[in-house]
C-alpha positions in Angstrom: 71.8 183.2 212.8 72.7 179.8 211.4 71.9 177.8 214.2 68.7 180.0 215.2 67.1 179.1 211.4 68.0 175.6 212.1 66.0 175.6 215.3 63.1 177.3 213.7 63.0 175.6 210.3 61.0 172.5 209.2 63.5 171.1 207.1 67.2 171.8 206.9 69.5 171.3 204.0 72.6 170.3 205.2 74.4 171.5 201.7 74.5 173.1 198.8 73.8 171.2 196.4 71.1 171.9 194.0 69.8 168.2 194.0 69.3 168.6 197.3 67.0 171.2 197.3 65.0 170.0 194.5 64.6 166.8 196.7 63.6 169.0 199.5 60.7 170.6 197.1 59.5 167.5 195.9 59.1 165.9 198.9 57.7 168.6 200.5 55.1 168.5 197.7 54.6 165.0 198.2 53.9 165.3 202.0 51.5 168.1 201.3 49.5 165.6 198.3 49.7 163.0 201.6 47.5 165.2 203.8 45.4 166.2 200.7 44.5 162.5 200.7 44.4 161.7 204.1 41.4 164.6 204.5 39.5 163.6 201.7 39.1 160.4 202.9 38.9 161.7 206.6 36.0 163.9 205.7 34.2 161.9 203.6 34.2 159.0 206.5 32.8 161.8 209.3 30.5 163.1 206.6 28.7 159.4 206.2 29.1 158.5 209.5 27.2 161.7 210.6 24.7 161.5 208.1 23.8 157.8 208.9 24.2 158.1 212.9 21.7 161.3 212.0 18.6 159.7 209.5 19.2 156.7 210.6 16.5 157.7 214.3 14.4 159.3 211.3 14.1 155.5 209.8 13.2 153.6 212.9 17.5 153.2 213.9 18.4 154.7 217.2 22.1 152.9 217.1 22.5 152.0 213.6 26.5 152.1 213.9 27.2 152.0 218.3 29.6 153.4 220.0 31.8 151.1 220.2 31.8 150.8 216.7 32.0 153.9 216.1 35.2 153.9 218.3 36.7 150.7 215.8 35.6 153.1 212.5 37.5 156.2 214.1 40.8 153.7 215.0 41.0 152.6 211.4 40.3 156.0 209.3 42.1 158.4 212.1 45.7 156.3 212.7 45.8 153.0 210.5 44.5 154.9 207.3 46.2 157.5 207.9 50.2 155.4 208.0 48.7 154.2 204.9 48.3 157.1 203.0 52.0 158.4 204.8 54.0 156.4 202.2 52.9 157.4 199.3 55.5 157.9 196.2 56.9 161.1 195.4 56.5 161.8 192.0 58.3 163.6 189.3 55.7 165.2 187.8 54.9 167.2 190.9 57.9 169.6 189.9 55.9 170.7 187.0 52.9 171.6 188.9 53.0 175.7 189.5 53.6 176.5 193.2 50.7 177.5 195.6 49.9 180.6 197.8 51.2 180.3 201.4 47.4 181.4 202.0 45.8 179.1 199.3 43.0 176.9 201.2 44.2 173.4 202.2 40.9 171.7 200.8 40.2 172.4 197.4 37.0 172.6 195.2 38.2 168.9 193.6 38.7 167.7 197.3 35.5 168.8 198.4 33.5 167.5 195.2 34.8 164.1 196.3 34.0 164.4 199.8 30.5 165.3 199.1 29.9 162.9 197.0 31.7 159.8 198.2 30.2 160.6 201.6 27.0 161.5 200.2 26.7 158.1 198.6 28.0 156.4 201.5 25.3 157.9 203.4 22.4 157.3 200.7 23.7 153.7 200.1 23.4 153.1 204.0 20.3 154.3 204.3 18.7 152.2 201.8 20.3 149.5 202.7 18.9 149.9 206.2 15.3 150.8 205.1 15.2 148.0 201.9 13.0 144.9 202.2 15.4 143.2 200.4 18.6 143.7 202.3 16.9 142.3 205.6 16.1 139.4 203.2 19.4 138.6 202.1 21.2 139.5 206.0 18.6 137.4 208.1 20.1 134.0 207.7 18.4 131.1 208.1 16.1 133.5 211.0 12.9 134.9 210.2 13.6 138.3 208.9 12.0 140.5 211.6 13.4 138.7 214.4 16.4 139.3 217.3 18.6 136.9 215.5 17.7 138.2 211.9 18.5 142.0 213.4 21.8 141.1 214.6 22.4 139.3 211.5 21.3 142.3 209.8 23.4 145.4 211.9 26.6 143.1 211.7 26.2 143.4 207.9 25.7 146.8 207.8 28.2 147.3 210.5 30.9 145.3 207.7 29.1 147.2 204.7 30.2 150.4 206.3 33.6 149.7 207.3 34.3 148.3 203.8 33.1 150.6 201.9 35.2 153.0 203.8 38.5 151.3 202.9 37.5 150.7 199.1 37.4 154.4 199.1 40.9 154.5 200.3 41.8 153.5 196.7 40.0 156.6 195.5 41.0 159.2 197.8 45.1 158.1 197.1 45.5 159.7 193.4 43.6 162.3 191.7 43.2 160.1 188.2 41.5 157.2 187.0 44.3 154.5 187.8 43.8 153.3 190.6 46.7 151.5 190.9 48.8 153.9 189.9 51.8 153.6 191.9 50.3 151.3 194.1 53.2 149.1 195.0 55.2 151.6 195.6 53.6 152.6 198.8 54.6 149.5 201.5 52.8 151.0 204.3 50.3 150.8 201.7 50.1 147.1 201.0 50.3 146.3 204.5 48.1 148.5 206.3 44.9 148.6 204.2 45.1 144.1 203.5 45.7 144.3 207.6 42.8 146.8 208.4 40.6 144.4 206.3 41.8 141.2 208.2 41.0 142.8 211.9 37.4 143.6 210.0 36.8 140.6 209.3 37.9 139.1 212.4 36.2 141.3 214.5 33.0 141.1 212.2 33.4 137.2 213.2 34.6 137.5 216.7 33.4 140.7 218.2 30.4 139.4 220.4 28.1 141.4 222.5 31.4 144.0 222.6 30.7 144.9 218.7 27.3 143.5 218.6 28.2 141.5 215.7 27.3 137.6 214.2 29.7 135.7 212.1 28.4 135.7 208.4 28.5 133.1 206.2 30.7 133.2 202.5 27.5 134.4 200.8 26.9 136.9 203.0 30.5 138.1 202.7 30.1 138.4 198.8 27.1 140.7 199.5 28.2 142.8 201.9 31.7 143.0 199.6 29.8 144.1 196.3 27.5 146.5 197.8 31.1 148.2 199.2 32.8 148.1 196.2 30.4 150.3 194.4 32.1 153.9 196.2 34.9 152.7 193.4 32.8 153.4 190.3 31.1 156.2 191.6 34.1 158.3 192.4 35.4 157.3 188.8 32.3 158.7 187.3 32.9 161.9 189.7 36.6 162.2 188.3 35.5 161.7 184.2 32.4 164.2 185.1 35.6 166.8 186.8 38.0 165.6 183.4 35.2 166.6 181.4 34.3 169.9 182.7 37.5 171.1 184.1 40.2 168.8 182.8 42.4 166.2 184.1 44.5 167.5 187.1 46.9 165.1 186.2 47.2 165.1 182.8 47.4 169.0 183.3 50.6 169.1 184.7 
């Protein structure tokens, strides 16, 4: 019977020692909080991408992300972002939460608020900046706007806006509270993975050619294309205070 439960368990304590199997619970906890994380951010990248691949034919965009990038986004988000989120710190607190129903749903109401808006805004934000006067104005270079090499100016900025804005949301989907950098160094996969997956952007961005359909950009360009990403940070905030608000802090609950 012994060895039989060994063959069928998921984890095995090897003795009896009760430190052992609050270690077992905790980071059992932990690895559950990790996939938590790892589908809010999944979702809420499939939920913008769909949206923009979608309106974007109703704007005048048959191909505003291609295929190929497309391919790039889903290499990041599915395997690199997802050894990022892997490492993340078991903490002591999550012994005090109460334990969940074997049948309780995976994705909860908070998980799905941020999903729907982070990808909600992700979608809106790309849409404008597809459809704006102003954004062709500041991604054509020195082209005229309205041109071949304004437009592939322009789609290589969008093509970076996206990406970006997808790996600043990283930040959000990895704690439920307003610190960011809560236990941020903590994580080493962490600190590796997401400076590397912005490296590789920003090589490819440069580099990719007629396989990415992408231009280099210049510094300015870069700061543009940086700020409008950036913005998916204070939005999720403002969803978190709305939720604190309303519902109470998650964290501070516990």
């Amino acid at each position: 019977g012994t060895e039989m439960t060994k063959e069928s368990g998921d984890i095995v304590i090897l003795d009896d020692n009760f430190s052992s199997l609050t270690k077992a619970v905790l980071y059992g906890r932990t690895l559950f909080k990790s996939i938590r994380k790892f589908l809010i951010f999944q979702l809420t990248v499939s939920l913008s991408a769909i949206l923009v691949v979608f309106f974007g034919q109703f704007f005048g965009f048959d191909l505003p992300l291609t295929m190929t990038q497309l391919l790039w986004l889903n290499i990041i988000m599915d395997t690199l972002a997802g050894l990022a989120l892997a490492g993340e710190a078991a903490l002591a607190r999550y012994m005090r939460e109460p334990p969940l129903r074997r049948d309780a749903p995976l994705i909860s109401p908070d998980m799905w608020s941020a999903v729907l808006v982070n990808g909600g805004f992700i979608a809106a934000l790309s849409i404008l900046f597809l459809t704006t006067e102003i954004t062709h104005t500041w991604f054509s270079g020195d082209h005229t706007p309205g041109t071949p090499e304004a437009e592939a100016k322009f789609l290589t900025a969008f093509f970076a806006f996206f990406v970006f804005a997808q790996i600043f949301n990283t930040f959000n989907a990895r704690t439920q509270g307003l610190n960011l950098f809560e236990h941020l160094l903590d994580n080493r996969l962490f600190m590796i993975v997401i400076p590397g997956i912005m490296a590789l952007q920003v090589f490819f961005t440069t580099f990719g050619g007629e396989i990415l359909r992408t231009v280099g950009l210049s510094l300015n360009e870069w700061g543009l294309v940086l700020l409008l990403a950036v913005l998916i940070i204070p939005v999720d905030l403002l969803r978190k205070i709305a939720r604190n608000s309303m519902f109470g802090n998650p964290v501070q609950a516990v």
